[in-house]
Backbone as CSV, one residue per row, in Angstrom:
resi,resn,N_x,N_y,N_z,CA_x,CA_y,CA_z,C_x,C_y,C_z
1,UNK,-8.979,264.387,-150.318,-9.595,263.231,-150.948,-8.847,262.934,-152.250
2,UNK,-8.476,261.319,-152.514,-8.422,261.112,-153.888,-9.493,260.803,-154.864
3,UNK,-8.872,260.630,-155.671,-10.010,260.047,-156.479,-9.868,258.650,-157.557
4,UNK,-10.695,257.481,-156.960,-10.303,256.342,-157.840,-11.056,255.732,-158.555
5,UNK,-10.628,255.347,-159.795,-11.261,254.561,-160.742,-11.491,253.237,-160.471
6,UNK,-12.600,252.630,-160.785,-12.824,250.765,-160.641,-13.057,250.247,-161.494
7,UNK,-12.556,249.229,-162.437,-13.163,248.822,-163.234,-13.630,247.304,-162.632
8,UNK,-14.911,246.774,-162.769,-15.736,245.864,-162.061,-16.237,244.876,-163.646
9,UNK,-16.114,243.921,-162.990,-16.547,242.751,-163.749,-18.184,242.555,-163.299
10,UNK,-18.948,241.377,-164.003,-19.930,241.105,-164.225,-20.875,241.835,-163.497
11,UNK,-21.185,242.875,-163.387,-22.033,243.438,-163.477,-22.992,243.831,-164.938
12,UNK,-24.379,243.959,-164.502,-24.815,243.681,-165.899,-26.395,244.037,-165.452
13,UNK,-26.989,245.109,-164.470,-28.256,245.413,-164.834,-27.797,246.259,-163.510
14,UNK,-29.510,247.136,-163.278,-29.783,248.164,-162.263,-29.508,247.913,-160.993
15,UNK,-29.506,246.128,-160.871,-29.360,245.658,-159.143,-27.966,246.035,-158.991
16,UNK,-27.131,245.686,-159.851,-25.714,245.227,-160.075,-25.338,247.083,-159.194
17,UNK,-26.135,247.522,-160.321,-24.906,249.098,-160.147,-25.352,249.320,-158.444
18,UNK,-26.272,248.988,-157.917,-27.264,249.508,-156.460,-26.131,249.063,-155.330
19,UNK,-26.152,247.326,-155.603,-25.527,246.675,-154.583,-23.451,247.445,-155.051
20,UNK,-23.253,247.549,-155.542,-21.492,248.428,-155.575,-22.302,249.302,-155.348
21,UNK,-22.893,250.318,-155.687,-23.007,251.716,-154.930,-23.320,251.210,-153.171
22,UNK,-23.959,250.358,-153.053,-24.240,250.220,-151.096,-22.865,249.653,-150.710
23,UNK,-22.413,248.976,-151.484,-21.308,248.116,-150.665,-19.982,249.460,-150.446
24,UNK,-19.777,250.397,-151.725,-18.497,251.340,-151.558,-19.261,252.284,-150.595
25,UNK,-20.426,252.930,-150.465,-20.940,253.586,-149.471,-20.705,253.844,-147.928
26,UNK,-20.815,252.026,-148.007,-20.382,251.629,-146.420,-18.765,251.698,-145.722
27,UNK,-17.727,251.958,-147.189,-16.603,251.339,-146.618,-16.166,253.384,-145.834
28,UNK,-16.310,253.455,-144.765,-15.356,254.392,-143.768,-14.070,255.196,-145.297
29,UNK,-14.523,256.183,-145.184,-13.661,257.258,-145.817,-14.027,257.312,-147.736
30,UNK,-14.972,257.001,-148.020,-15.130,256.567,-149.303,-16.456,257.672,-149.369
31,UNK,-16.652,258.486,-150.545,-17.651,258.805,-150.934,-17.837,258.676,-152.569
32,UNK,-18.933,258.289,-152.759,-19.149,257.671,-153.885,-19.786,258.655,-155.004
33,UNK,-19.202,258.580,-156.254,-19.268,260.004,-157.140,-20.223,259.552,-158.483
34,UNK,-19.522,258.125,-158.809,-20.726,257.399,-160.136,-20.639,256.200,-159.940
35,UNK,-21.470,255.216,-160.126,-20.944,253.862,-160.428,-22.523,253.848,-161.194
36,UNK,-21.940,252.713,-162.517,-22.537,252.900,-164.013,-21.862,251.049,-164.012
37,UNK,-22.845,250.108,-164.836,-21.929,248.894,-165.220,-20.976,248.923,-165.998
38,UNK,-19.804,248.032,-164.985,-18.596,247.872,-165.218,-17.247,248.872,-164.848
39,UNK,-17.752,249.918,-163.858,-17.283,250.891,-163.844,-18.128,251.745,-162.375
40,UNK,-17.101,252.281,-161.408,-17.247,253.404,-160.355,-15.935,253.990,-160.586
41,UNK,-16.610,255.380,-159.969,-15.409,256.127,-159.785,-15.993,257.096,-157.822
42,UNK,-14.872,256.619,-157.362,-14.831,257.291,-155.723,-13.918,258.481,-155.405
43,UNK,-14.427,258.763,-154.413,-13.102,259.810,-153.817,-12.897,259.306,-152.159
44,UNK,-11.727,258.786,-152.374,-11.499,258.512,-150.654,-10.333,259.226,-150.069
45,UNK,-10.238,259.057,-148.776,-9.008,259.488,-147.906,-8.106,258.535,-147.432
46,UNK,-7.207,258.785,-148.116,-6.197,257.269,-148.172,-5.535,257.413,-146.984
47,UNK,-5.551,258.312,-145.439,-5.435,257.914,-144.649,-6.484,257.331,-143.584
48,UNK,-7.451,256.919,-144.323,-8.484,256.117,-144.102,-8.691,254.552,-144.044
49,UNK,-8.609,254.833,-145.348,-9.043,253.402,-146.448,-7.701,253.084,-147.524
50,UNK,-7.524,252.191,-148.054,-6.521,251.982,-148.672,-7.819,251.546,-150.424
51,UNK,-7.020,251.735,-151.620,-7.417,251.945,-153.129,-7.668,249.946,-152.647
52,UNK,-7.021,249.352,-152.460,-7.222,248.123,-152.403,-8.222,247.685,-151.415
53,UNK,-8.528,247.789,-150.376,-9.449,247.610,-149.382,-11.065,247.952,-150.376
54,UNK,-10.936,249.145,-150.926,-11.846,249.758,-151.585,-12.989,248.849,-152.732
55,UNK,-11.308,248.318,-153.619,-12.044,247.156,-154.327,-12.412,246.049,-154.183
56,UNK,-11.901,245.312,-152.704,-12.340,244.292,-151.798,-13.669,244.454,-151.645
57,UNK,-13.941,245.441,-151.013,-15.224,246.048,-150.820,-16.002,245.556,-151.946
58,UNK,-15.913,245.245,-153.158,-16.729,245.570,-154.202,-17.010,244.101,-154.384
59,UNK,-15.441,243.550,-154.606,-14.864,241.918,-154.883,-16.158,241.018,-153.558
60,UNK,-15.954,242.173,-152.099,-17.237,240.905,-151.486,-18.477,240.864,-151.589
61,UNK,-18.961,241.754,-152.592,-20.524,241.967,-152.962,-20.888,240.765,-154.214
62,UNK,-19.392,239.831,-154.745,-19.208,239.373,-156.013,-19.079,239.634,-157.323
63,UNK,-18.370,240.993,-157.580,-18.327,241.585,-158.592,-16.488,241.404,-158.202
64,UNK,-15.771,241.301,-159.059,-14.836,241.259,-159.136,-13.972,242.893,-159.544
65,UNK,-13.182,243.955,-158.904,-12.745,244.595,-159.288,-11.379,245.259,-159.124
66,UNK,-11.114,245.830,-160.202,-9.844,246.425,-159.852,-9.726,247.651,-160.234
67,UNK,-8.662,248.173,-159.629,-8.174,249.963,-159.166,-7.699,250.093,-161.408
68,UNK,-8.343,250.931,-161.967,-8.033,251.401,-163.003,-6.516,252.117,-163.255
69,UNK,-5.785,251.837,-164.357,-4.259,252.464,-164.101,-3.807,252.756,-165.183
């Protein structure tokens, strides 16, 4: 497993952090370690899932995010 950072846009209360924790939950090879507003951190198997697919995942719940670097 790796482990990746997200930093996520508008998020901004308890629903916010629920719906990114369900949405990275669901994505195949992802297990989910914190997500806090503005911010998850995962561990996936990148012969799984790809770091980008990951934050798609997040981007289609409407939170906008990207891989931390």
């Amino acid at each position: 497993m790796t482990a990746l950072t997200l930093n996520i846009s508008g998020m901004s209360c308890g629903h916010c952090v629920g719906a990114v924790k369900q949405a990275l939950a669901a994505v195949p090879g992802v297990q989910v370690d914190a997500v806090a507003i503005g911010t998850a951190v995962v561990q996936y198997d990148p012969a799984t899932v790809t770091a980008e697919r990951i934050a798609q995942a997040v981007a289609d719940e409407g939170y906008p995010a990207v891989v931390a670097g």
